[in-house]
SEVEX-521837 format. One record per residue (C-alpha): residue in one letter; chain; residue number from 1; x, y, z. Coordinates in nm, 4 decimals. Layout:
   resn   chain   resi       east      north         up
      A       A    NUM          X          Y          Z
...
This chain:
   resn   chain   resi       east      north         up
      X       A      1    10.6648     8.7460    12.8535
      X       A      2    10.2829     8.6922    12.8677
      X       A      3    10.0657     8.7216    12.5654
      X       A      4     9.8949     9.0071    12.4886
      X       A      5     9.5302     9.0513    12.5951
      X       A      6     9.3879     9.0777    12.2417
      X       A      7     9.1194     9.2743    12.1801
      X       A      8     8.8303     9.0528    11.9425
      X       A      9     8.8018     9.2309    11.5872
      X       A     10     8.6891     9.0055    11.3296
      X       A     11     8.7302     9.0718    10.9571
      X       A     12     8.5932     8.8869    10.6790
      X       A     13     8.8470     8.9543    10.4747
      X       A     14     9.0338     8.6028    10.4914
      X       A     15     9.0358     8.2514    10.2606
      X       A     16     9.1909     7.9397    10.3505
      X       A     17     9.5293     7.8712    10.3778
      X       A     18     9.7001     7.5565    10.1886
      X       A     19    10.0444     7.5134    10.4503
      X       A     20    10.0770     7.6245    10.8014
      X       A     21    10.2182     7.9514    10.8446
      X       A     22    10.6190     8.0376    10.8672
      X       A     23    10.6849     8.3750    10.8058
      X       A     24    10.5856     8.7283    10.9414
      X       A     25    10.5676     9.0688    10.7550
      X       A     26    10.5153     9.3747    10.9766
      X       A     27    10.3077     9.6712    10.8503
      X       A     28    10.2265    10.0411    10.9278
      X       A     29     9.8730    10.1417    10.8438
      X       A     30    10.0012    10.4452    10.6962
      X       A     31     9.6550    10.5959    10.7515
      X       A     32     9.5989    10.9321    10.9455
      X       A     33     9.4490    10.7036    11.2768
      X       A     34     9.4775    10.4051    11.3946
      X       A     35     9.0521    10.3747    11.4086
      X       A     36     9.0648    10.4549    11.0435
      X       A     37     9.3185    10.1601    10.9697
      X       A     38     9.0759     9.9375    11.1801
      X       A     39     8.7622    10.0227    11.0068
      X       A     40     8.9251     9.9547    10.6778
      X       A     41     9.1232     9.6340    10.7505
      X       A     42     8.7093     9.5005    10.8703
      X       A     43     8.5419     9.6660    10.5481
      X       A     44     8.4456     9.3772    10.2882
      X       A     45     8.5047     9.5824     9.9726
      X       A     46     8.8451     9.6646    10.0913
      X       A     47     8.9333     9.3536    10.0229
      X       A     48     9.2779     9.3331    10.2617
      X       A     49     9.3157     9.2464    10.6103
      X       A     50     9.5630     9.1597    10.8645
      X       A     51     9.5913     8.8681    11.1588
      X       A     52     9.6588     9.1700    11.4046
      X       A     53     9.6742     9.5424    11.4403
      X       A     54     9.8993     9.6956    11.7217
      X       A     55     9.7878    10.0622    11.8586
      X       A     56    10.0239    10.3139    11.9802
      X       A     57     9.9360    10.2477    12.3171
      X       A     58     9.9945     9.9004    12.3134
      X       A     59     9.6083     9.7794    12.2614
      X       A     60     9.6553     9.4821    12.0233
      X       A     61     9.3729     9.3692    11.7867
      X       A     62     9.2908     9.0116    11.6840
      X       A     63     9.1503     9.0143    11.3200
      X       A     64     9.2158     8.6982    11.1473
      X       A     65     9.2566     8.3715    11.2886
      X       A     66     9.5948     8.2487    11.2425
      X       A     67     9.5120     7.9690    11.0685
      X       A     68     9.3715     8.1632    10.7774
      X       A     69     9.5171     8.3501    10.5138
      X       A     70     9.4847     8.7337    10.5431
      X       A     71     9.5414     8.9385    10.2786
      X       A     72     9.8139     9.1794    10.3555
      X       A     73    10.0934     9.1194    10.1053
      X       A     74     9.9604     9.1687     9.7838
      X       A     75    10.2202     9.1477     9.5156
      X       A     76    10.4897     9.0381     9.6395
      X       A     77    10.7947     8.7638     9.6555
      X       A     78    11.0598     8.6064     9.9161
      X       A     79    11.2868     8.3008     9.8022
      X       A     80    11.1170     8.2505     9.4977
      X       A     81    10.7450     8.2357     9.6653
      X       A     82    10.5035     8.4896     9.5088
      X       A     83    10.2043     8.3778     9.7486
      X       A     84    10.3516     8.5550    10.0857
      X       A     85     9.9700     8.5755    10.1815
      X       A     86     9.9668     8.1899    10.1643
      X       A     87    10.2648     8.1397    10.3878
      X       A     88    10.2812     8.4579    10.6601
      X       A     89    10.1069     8.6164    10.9426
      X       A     90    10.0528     8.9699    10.9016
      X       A     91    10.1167     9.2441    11.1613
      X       A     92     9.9357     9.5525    11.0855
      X       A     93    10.1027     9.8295    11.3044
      X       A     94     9.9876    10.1510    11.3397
      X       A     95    10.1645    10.4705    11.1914
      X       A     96    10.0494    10.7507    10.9572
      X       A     97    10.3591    10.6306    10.7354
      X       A     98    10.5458    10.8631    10.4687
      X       A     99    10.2327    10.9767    10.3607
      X       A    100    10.0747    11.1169    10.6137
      X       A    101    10.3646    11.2783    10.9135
      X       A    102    10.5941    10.9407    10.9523
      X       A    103    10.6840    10.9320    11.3125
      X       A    104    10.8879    10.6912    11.5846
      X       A    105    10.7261    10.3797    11.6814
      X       A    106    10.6157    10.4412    12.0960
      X       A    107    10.7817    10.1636    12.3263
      X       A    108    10.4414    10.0536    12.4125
      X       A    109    10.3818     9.9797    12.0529
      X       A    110    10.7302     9.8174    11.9923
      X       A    111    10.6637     9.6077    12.3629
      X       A    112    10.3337     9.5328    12.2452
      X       A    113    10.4708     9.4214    11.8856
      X       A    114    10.7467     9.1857    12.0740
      X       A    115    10.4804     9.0417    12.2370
      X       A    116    10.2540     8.9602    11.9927
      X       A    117    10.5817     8.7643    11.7585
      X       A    118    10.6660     8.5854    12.1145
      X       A    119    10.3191     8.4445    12.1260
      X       A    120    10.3073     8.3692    11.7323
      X       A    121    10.6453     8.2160    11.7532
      X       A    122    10.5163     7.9659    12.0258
      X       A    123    10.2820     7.8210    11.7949
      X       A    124    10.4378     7.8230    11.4492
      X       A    125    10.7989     7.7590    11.3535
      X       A    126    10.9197     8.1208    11.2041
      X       A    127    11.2994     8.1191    11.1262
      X       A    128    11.4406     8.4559    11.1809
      X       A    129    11.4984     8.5144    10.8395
      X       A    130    11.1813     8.5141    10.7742
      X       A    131    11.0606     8.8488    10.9985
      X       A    132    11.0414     9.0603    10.6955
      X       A    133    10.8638     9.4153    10.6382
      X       A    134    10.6038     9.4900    10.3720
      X       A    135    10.8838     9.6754    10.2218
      X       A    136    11.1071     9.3583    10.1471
      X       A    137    10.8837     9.1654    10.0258
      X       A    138    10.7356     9.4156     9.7755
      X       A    139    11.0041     9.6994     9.7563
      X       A    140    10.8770     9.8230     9.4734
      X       A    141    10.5129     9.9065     9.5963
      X       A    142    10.6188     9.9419     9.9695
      X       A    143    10.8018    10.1592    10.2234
      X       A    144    10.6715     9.9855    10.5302
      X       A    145    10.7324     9.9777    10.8150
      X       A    146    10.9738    10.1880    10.7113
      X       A    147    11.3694    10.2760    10.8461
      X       A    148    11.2324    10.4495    11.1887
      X       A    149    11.0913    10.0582    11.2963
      X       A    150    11.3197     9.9586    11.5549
      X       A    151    11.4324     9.6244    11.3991
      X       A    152    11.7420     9.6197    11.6591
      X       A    153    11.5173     9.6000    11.9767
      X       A    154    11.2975     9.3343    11.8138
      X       A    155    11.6602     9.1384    11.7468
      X       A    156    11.7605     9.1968    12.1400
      X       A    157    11.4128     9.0745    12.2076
      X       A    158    11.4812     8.7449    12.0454
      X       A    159    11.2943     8.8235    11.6484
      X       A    160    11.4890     8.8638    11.3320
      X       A    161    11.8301     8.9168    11.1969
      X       A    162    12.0584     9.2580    11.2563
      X       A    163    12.3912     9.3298    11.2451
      X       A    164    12.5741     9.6679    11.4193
      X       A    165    12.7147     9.8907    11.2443
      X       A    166    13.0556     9.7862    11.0214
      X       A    167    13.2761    10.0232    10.9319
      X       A    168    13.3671     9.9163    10.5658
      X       A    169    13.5638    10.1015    10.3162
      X       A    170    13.5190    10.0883     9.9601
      X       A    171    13.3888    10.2867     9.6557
      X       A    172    13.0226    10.3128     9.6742
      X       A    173    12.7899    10.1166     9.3589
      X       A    174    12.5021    10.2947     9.2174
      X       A    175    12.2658    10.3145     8.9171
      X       A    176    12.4975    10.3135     8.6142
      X       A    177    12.8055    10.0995     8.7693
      X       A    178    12.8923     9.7379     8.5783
      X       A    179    13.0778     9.4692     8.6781
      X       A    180    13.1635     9.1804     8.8536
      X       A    181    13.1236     9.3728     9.2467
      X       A    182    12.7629     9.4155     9.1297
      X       A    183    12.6528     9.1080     9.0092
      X       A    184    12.8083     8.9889     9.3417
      X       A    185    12.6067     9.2603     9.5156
      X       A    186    12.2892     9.1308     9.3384
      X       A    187    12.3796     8.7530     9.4061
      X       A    188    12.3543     8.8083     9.7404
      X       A    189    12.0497     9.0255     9.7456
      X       A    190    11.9104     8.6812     9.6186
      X       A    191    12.0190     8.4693     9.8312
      X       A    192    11.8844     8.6109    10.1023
      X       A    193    11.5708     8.6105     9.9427
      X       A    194    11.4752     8.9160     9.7376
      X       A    195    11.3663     8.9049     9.3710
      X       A    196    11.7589     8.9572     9.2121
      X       A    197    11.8251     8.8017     8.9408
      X       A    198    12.1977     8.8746     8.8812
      X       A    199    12.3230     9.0508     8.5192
      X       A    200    12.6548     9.2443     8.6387
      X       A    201    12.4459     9.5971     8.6204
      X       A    202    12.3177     9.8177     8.9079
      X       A    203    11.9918     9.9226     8.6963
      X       A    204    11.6978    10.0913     8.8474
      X       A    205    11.5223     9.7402     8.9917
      X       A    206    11.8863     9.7480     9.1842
      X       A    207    11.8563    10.0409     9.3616
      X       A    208    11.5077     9.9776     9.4445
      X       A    209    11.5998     9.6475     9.6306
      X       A    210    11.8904     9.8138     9.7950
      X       A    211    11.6800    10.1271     9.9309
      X       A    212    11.4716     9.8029    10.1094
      X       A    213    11.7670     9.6592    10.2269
      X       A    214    11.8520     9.9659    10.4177
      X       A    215    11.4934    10.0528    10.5333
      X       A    216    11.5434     9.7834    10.6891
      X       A    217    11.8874     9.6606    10.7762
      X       A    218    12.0864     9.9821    10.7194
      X       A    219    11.9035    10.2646    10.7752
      X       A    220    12.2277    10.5067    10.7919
      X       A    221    12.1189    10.5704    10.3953
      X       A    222    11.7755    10.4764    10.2405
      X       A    223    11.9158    10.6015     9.8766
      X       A    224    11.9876    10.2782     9.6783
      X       A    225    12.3488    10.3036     9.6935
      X       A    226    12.5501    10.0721     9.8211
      X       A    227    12.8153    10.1652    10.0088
      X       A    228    13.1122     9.9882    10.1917
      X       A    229    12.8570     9.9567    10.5272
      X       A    230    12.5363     9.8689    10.3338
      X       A    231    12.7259     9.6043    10.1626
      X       A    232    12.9357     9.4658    10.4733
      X       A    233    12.5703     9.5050    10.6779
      X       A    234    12.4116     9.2604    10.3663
      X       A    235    12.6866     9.0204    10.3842
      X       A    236    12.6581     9.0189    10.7577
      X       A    237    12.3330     8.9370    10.7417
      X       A    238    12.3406     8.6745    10.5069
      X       A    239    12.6241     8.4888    10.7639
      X       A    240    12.3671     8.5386    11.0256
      X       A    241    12.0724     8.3802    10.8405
      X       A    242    12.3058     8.1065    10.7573
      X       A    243    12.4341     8.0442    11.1258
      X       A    244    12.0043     8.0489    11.2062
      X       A    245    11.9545     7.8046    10.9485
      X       A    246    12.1257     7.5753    11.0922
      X       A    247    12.1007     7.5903    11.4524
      X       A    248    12.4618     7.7482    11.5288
      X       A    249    12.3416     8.0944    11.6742
């Protein structure tokens, strides 16, 4: 696949980074139009920014080089790292988002959006793992991209971590339950690398990190509770990041 032809938009929203870059968080502008998102991503006072923004059409903008830090994340956290800015390249894609008439990604978009991680990938060592959306990385500010991004092409495409469907009985855990099946269910939210410390009760900072999970690894639910499929798909996940991490898939 041949890298995009990237369209020259400069911000000057950007500061210098302290470690090369190995992780990527994908966006949606959640803005009524995709001109709109551009002109605010380049606005100084806005303050944020993005290393690319990826029309509906396909038309891919270059904002930030990658060796600089944009400022996309904001608050957020993976693995115990609280500066994602520091260590990610940001993908900016546009959609009006939840706010504003959420809709399907366009395969031009998603194409375009393959293309652009195939040419970052080239150049930076990105584990799998480490594709994240806004929305993992701060789930409690962030739907984003949101349960409509096709993460499953992206995987077929070579980019990230899925797992099909699993059929998985079991009494569901929600807000309220106790016991040792959650603090298992919140150990392994944490290992794969959201903010979980583990206490043994689904609480409302539980249900909020599930509800990411599913945005964006089981999107058959999106309501925080973990049923027998959201919990096989996290534990299915988890084997995969492990068999990535070291070299076996």
């Amino acid at each position: 696949m041949s890298a995009p032809a990237y369209i020259d938009a400069p911000s000057p929203n950007f500061d210098s980074r302290t470690a090369p870059p190995d992780m990527i968080v994908l966006h949606y502008t959640g803005m009524p139009t995709g001109e709109g998102a551009l002109e605010r991503l380049r606005d100084p006072a806005a303050k944020v920014s993005a290393h690319y923004l990826v029309e509906e059409d396909g038309r891919v903008f270059r904002l930030v080089a990658e060796e600089r830090r944009a400022w996309h994340a904001g608050v957020s956290f993976w693995k115990g790292d609280t500066d994602i800015n520091a260590r990610s390249i940001g993908i900016e894609i546009v959609n009006p988002g939840h706010e504003h008439g959420y809709r399907d990604f366009p395969e031009a978009q998603v194409a375009a959006v393959i293309a652009v991680l195939t040419d970052v990938r080239a150049r930076w060592t990105v584990p799998d793992g480490f594709i994240l959306g806004h929305s993992d990385v701060a789930p409690g500010r962030k739907e984003d991209p949101g349960e409509l991004f096709p993460w499953r092409a992206l995987h077929d495409a070579g980019h990230g971590l899925w797992v099909d469907p699993i059929a998985a009985p079991g009494e569901p855990l929600g807000e309220g339950d106790e016991g040792v099946g959650v603090f298992a269910l919140q150990a392994a939210l944490k290992r794969l690398g959201y903010d979980s410390p583990p206490s043994g009760r689904y609480d409302a900072g539980t249900r909020t990190l599930i509800t990411a999970f599913q945005r964006h690894w089981a999107p058959h639910r999106i309501d925080g509770v973990a049923d027998g499929e959201t919990r096989a798909r996290l534990m299915g996940v988890l084997r995969a990041a492990a068999g990535y991490d070291l070299g076996l898939t």
